[in-house]
C-alpha positions as CSV (number, residue, x, y, z in Angstrom):
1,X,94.4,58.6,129.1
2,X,97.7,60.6,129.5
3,X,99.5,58.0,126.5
4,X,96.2,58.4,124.7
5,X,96.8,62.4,124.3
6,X,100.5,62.2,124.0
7,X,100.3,59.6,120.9
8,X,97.2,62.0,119.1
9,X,99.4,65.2,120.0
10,X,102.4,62.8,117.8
11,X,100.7,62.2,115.1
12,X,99.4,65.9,114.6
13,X,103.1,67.2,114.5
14,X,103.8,64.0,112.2
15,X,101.7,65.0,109.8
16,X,102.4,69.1,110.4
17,X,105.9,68.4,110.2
18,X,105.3,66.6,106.8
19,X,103.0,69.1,105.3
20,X,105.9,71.4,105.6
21,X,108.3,69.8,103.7
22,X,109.9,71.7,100.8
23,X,110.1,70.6,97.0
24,X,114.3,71.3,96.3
25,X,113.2,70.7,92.5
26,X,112.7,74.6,91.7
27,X,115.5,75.6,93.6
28,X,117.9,73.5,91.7
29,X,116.4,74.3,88.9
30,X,116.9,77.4,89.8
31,X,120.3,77.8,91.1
32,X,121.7,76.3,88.0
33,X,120.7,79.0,86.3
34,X,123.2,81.7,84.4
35,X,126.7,80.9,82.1
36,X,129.5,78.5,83.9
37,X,132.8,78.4,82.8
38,X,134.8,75.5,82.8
39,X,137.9,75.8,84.9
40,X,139.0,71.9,85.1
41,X,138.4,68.8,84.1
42,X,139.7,65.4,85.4
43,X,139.1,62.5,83.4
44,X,139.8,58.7,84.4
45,X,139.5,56.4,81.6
46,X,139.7,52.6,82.9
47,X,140.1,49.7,80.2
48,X,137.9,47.2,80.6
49,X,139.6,43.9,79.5
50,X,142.7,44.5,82.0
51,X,141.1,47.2,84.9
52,X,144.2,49.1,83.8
53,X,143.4,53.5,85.0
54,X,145.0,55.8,83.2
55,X,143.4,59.6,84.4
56,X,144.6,63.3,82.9
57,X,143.7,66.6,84.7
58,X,143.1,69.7,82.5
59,X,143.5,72.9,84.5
60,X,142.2,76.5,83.9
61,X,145.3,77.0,81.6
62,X,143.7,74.8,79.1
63,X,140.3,76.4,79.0
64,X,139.1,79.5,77.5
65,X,135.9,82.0,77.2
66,X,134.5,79.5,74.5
67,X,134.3,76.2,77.7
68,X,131.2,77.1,79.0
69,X,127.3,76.0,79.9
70,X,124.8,78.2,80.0
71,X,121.3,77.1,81.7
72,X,118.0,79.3,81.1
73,X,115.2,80.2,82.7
74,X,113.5,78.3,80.0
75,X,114.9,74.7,80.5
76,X,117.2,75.0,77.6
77,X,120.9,74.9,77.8
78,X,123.9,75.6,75.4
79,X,127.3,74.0,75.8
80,X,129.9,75.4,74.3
81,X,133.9,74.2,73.9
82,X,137.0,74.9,72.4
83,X,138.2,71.9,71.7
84,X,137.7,68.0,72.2
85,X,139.1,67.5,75.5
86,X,140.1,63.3,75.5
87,X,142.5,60.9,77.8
88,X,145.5,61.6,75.5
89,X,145.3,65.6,75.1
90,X,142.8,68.2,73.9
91,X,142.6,68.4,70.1
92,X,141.1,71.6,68.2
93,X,139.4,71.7,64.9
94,X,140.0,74.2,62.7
95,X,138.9,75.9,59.4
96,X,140.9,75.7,56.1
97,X,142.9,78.9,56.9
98,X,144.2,77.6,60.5
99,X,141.9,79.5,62.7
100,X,140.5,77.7,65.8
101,X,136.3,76.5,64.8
102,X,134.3,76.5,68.3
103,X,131.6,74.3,68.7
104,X,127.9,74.9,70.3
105,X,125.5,72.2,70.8
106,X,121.5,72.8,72.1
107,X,119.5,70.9,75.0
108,X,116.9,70.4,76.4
109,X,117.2,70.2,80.2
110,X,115.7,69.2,83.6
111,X,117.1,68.4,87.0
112,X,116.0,65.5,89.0
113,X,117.1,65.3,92.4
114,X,120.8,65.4,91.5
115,X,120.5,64.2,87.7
116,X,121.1,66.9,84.8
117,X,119.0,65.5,82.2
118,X,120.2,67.0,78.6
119,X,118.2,66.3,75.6
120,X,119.8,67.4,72.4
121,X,118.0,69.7,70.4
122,X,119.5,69.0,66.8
123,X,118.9,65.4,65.7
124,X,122.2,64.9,64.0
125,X,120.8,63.2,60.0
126,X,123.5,60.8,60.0
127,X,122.8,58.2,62.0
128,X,126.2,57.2,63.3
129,X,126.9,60.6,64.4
130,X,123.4,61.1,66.8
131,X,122.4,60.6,70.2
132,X,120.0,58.5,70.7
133,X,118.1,59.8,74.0
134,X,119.1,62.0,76.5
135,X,122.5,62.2,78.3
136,X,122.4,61.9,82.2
137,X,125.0,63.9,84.1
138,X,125.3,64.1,88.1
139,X,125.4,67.3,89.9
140,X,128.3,66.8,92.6
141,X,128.1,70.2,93.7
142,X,125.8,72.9,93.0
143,X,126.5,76.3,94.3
144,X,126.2,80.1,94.2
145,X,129.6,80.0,92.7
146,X,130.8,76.5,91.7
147,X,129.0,73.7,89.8
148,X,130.7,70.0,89.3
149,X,129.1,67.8,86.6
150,X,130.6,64.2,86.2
151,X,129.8,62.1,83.0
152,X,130.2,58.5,83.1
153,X,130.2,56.5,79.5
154,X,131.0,53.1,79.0
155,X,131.8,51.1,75.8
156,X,132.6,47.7,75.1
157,X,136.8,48.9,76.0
158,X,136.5,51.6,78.3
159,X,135.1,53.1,81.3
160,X,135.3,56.7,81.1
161,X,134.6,59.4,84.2
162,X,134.7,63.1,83.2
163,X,134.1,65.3,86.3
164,X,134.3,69.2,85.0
165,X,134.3,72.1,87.3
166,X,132.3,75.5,86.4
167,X,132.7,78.9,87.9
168,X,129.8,80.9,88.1
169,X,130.0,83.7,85.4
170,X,126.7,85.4,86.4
């Protein structure tokens, strides 16, 4: 009779205990919240055919006010960089008189578990120069103060792994 009790008394705070579980979904959501500022950025580039790594590290030299992500309340998002930051060195575009031309791009977002899901909101009208879907980023670390995105794309040559790191700018 005792076990009979102690098993019902089991279940109950099995089932109390799993009623009580939080959703993290809003939370992330909502801690990612607010303009991030880019402050480095490893990438690791591996060739496919011969495995061969080469990696560069960009460091908060190379970044200005214009390397940033900013995440609304809304679920849309605005990148914005300075430059084209690749394997062999960051290259800047500019305007016919010299001067540096930032870029911006618009998304769409939504975090799932630790997925950043982008969707672009300009549909480029060439077709070679769109995305077609939306990009998947990991969250590595999400915090009051620091937020690390890595972005993995492959091609038919190359492996690539960006991880960039974001102060909080709040």
């Amino acid at each position: 009779m005792k076990v009979k009790y102690l098993l019902l008394i089991i279940t109950g705070l099995m089932i109390g205990l799993s009623a009580c579980k939080k959703d993290n979904k809003g939370s992330e959501q909502a801690a990612i919240v607010g303009q991030w500022f880019v402050n480095k950025s490893i990438i690791q580039q591996q060739t496919i055919s011969t495995d061969a790594v080469t990696d560069t590290t960009y460091n908060s030299t190379a970044f200005n006010t214009y390397d940033y992500f900013q995440f609304n309340n809304d679920g849309t998002a605005s990148v914005s960089f300075s430059g084209i930051f690749g394997i062999n060195g960051k290259g800047t575009a500019t305007n016919g008189a010299g001067d540096p031309v930032y870029g911006t791009n618009q998304y769409k977002y939504n975090i799932s578990g630790s997925e950043l899901i982008l969707t672009s909101t300009f549909i480029h009208p060439t077709i070679c120069c769109g995305l077609d879907g939306p990009v998947t980023e990991t969250i590595i670390q999400l915090d009051a103060l620091n937020l690390v995105l890595r972005t993995i794309s492959i091609n038919t040559s190359y492996k690539t792994i960006t991880d960039t790191y974001y102060t909080s700018g709040r």
